[in-house]
C-alpha positions in Angstrom: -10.1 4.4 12.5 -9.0 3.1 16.0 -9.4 4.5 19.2 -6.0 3.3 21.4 -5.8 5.5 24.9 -7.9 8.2 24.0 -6.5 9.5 20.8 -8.4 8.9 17.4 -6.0 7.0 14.9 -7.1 7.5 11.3 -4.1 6.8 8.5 -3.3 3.1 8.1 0.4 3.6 8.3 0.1 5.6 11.5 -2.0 3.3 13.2 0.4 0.1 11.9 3.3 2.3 13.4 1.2 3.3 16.8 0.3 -0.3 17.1 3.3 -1.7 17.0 5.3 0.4 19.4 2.5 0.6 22.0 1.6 -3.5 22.1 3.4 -6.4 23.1 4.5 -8.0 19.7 5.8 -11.4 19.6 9.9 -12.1 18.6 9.4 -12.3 15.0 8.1 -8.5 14.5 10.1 -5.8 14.4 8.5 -3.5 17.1 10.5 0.0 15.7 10.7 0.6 12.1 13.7 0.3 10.4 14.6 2.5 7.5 13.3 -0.2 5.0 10.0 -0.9 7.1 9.6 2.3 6.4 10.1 2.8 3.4 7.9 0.0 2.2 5.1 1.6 5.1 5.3 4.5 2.9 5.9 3.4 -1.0 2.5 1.2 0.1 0.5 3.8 0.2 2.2 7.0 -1.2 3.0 5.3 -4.4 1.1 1.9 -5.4 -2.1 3.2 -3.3 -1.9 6.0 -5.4 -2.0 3.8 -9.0 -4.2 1.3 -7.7 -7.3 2.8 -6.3 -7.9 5.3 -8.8 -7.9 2.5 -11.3 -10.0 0.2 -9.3 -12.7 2.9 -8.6 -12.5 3.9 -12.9 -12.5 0.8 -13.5 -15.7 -0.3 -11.5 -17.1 3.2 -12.5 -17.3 2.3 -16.5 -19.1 -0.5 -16.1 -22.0 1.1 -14.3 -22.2 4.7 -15.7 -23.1 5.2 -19.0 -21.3 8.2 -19.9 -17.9 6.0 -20.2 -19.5 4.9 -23.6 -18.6 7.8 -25.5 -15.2 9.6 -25.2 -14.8 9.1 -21.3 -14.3 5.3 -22.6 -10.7 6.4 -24.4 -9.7 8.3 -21.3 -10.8 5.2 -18.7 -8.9 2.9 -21.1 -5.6 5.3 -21.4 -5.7 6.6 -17.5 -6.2 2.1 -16.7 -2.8 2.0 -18.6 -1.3 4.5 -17.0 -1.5 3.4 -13.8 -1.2 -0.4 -14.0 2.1 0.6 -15.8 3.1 2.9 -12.5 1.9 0.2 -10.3 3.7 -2.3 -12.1 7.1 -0.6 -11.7 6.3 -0.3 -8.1 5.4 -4.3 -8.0 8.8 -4.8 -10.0 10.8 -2.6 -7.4 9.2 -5.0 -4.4 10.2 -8.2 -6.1 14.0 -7.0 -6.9 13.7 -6.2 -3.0 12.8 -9.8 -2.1 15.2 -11.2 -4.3 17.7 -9.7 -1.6 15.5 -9.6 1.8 13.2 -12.1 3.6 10.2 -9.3 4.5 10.0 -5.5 3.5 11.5 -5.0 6.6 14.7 -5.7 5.6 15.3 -8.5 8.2 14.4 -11.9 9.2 11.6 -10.2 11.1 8.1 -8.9 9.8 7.5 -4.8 10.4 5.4 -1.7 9.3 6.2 -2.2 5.8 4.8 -5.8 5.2 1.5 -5.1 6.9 0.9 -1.9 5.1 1.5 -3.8 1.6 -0.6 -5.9 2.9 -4.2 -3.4 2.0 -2.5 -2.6 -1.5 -2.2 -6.7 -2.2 
């Protein structure tokens, strides 16, 4: 959470988007989104957040609860494919896009959507 002028910021993509139209940002940042700094703002945490942290917090849960020994194991194991496959296809989408693009902003510059990518990598 962060506190800018009196108002209570609490999602990481509103506060990236707050931040950077309210403070002075240097040449090389995009100060207003574009539609693929958005984009990328929003696949980072609507769509590999979504894979990810589930699997993280499964994955660090089967190692310390003993339940996940018996059939919980074979769902941990088939839900730990399932989303490193979606994540994967989400990776695979930002690599075709910086085959094309310098930043997930779509320009020379650095915007929203390669400082939100940056909690999911």
């Amino acid at each position: 959470m962060v506190e800018l002028d009196g108002k209570l910021l609490q999602e990481s993509g509103a506060i990236i988007h707050e931040l950077l139209q309210v403070l002075p940002v240097p040449a090389d940042i995009e100060a207003k989104a574009g539609y693929d700094s958005t984009y990328w703002s929003h696949a980072s945490e609507g769509s590999l957040m979504l894979f990810l942290v589930p699997s993280l917090a499964l994955g660090k849960a089967s190692s310390y609860f003993p339940f996940f020994m018996f059939g919980a194991a074979q769902l941990n194991k088939w839900f730990q494919g399932w989303t490193g496959k979606n994540a994967q296809d989400v990776l695979d989408e930002a690599e075709r896009f910086l085959e094309k693009h310098a930043n997930f902003s779509g320009s020379d510059k650095l915007g929203e959507g390669d400082v939100s990518l940056l909690y999911c990598l």
